[in-house]
C-alpha positions in Angstrom: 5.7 -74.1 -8.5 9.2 -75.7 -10.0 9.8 -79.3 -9.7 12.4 -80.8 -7.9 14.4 -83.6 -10.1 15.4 -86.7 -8.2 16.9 -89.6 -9.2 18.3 -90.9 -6.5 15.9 -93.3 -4.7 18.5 -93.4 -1.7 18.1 -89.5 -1.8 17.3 -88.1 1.9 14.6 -85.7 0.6 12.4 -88.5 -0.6 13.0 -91.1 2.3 9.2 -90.5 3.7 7.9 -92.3 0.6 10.5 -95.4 0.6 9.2 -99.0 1.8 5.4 -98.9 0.3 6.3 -101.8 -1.4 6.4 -104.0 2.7 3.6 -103.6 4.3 4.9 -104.8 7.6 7.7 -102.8 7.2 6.0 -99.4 6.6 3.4 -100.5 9.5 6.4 -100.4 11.9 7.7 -97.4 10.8 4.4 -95.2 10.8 3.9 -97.2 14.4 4.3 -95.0 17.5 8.1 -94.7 17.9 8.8 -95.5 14.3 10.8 -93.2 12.5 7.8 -92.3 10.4 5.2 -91.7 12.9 2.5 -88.9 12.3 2.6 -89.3 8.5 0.3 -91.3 6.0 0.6 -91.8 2.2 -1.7 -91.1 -0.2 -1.7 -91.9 -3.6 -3.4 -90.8 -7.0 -5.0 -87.5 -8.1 -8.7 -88.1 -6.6 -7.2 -89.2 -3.0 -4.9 -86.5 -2.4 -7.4 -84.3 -3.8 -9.7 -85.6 -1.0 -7.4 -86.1 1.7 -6.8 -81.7 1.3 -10.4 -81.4 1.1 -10.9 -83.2 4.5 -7.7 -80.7 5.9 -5.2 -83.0 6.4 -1.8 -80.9 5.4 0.8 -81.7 3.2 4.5 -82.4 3.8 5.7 -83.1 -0.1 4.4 -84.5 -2.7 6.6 -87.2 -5.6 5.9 -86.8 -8.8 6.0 -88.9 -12.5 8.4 -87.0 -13.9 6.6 -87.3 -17.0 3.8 -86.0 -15.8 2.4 -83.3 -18.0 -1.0 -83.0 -16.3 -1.8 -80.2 -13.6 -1.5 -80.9 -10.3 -4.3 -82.4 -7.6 -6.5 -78.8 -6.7 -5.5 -77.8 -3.1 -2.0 -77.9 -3.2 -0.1 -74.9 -1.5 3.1 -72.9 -2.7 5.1 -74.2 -0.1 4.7 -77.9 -0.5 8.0 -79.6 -2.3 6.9 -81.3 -5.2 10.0 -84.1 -6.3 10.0 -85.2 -9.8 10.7 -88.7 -9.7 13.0 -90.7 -12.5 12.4 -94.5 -13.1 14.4 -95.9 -11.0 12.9 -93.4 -8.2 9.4 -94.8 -9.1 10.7 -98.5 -10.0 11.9 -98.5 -6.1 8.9 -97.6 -4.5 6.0 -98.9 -6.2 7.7 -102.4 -8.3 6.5 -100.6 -11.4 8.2 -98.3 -14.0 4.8 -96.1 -13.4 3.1 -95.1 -10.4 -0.6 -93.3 -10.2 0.6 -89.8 -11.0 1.3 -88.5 -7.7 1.9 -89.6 -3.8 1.8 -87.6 -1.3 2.7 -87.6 2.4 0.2 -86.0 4.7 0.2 -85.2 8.6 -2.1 -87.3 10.8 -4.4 -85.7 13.1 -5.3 -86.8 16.5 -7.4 -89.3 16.5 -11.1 -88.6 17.9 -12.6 -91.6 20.8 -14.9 -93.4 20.1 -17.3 -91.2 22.0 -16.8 -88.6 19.8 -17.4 -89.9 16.4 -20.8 -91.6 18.1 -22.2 -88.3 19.3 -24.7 -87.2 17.0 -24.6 -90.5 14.9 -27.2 -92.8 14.1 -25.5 -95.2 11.9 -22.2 -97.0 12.4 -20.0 -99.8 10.9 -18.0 -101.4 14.1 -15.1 -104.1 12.8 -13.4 -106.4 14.7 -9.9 -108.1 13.2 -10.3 -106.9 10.0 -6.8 -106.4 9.0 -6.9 -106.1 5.0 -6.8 -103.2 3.7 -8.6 -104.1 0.7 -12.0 -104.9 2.5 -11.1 -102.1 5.0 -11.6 -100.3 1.9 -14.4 -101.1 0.3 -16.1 -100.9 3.5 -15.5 -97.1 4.5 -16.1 -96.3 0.6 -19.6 -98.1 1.0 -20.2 -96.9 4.7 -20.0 -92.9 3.0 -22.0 -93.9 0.0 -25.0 -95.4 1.8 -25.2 -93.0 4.8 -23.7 -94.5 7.4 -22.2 -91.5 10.3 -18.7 -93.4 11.7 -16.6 -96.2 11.9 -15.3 -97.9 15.0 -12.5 -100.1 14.7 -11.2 -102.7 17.2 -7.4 -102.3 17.9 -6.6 -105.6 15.8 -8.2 -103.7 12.3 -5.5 -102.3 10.0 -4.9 -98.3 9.7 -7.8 -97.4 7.8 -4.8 -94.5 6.4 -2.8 -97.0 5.0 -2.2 -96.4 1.6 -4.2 -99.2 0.1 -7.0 -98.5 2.0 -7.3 -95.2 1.3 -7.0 -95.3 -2.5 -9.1 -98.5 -2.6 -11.5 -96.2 -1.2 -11.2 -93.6 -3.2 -10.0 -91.9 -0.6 -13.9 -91.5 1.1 -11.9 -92.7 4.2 -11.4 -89.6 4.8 -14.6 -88.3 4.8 -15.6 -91.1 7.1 -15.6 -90.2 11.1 -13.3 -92.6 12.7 -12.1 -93.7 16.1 -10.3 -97.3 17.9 -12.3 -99.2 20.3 -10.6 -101.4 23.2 -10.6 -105.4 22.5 -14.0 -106.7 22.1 -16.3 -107.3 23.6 -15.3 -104.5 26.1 -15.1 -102.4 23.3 -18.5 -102.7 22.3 -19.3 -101.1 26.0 -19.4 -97.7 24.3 -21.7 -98.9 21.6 -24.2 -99.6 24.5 -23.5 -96.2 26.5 -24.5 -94.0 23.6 -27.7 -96.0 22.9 -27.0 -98.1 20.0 -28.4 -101.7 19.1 -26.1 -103.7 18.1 -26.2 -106.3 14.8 -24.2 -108.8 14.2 -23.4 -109.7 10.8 -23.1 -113.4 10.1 -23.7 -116.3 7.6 -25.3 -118.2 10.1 -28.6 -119.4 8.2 -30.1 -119.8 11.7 -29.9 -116.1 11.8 -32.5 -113.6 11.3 -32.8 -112.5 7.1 -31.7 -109.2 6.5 -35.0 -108.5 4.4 -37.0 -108.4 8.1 -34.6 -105.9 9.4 -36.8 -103.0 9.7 -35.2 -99.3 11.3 -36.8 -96.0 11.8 -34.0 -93.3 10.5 -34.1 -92.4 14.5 -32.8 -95.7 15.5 -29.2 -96.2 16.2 -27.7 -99.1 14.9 -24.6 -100.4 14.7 -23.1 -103.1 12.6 -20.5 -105.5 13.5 -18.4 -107.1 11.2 -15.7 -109.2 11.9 -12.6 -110.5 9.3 -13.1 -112.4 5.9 -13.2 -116.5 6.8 -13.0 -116.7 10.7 -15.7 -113.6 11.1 -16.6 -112.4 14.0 -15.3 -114.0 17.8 -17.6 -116.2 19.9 -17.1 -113.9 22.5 -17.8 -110.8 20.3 -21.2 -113.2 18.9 -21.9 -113.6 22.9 -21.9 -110.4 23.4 -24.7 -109.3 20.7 -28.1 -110.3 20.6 -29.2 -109.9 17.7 -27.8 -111.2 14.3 -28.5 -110.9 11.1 -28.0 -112.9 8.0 -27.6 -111.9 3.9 -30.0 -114.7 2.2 -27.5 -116.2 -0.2 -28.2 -118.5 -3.4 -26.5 -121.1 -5.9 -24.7 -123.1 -2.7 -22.7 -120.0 -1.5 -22.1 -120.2 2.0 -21.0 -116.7 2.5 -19.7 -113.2 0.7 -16.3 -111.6 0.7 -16.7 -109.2 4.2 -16.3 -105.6 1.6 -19.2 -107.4 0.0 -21.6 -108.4 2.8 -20.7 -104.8 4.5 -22.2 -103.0 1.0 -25.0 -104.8 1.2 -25.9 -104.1 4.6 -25.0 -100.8 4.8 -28.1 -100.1 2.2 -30.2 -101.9 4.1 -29.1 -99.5 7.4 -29.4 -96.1 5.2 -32.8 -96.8 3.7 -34.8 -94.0 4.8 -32.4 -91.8 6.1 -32.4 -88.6 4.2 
């Protein structure tokens, strides 16, 4: 396929990819009524490569102009591929260099939480956790160490959002997904389907994580809440059972991506 040249970053044909550098800004504009809604950005070879894979489809796709390398497998014919200059690529990332390729993808509807419970075994549930970095490392973690879905309260960040996604190696999207209501109502669906649920905490009064013991029938689900406040006292209220990571050297607690890794081994061990 033939590259389009732009070097324009005010150029119309580009203007999907403009304003990664705000995050507030872009959250508005992918927002419902924003003038971007229904699209996501991925970035880098591996994640778009991953976000095809998982059948999301592709509007365009920008370009290094330099770029000399093939193109991410899955790509169709009729996708516009822009060749970006360096002011086109200075605009959008702050960097004379970007990761090779961005691409803007179409959402999907979003399943309920129901949906991504039915069948599950294993989930990760998050409450305020609103960087994308940890959001991250957590859904990379979650599909490493067998964990089925994610539930996310409405106050966690877009787990699309472009940092989360390539932070995560773009697993996200091979994570099932779905928004909750505000806890602790949200949790309600938790307890239809079955599910115990485990608060993680750094409480030292809580239960060690080295006595958690699960049959690979069980269904469990961990709650998490944001890096330094955690989880809410009403969300804490609302679980019974909690679970600590035995720490060492004077540490009173591990960055939330961290803790997440950790217990997400302990969930998956036995599960085929």
């Amino acid at each position: 396929m033939a590259w389009i040249p732009v070097d324009d970053p005010a150029d119309p044909r580009i203007e999907e990819f403009l304003g990664l550098r705000d995050h507030e800004l872009r959250r508005r504009r992918e927002a419902p009524g924003g003038d971007l809604e229904g699209i996501f950005i991925v970035e880098g070879d591996i994640v778009v490569e991953r976000a095809l894979r998982a059948g999301y489809r592709m509007r365009s796709a920008l370009v290094d102009a330099t770029r000399s390398a093939p193109l991410p497998t899955g790509i169709g014919p009729d996708v516009a591929v822009y060749a970006a200059g360096p002011e086109v690529v200075l605009r959008i990332t702050g960097m004379g260099v970007h990761r090779g390729v961005m691409a803007s993808m179409d959402r999907r509807i979003e399943p309920t939480a129901a949906e991504v419970l039915a069948g599950a075994t294993r989930v990760v549930v998050l409450e305020n956790v609103n960087n994308p970095t940890n959001l991250g490392v957590i859904a990379r973690s979650a599909v490493a160490l067998g964990i089925d879905g994610l539930l996310l309260d409405p106050s966690c960040c877009d787990p699309l959002y472009r940092r989360a996604s390539r932070v995560a190696m773009g697993e996200v999207f091979a994570l099932p997904w779905a928004r909750t209501e505000r806890f602790p109502r949200g949790l309600d669906v938790l307890a239809d389907h079955g599910f115990s649920l485990l608060a993680l905490t750094p409480d030292p009064t809580a239960e060690s994580i080295d006595d958690l013991v699960l049959d690979p029938s069980d269904k469990a689900a961990l709650v998490l809440g944001a890096e330094g406040p955690g989880l809410t006292d009403e969300t804490m209220d609302r679980i019974g059972r909690r679970i600590r990571i035995p720490l060492h050297g004077g540490v009173d607690s591990l960055n939330v991506g961290v803790a997440a890794g950790i217990a997400c081994y302990v969930l998956g061990r036995g599960r085929p």
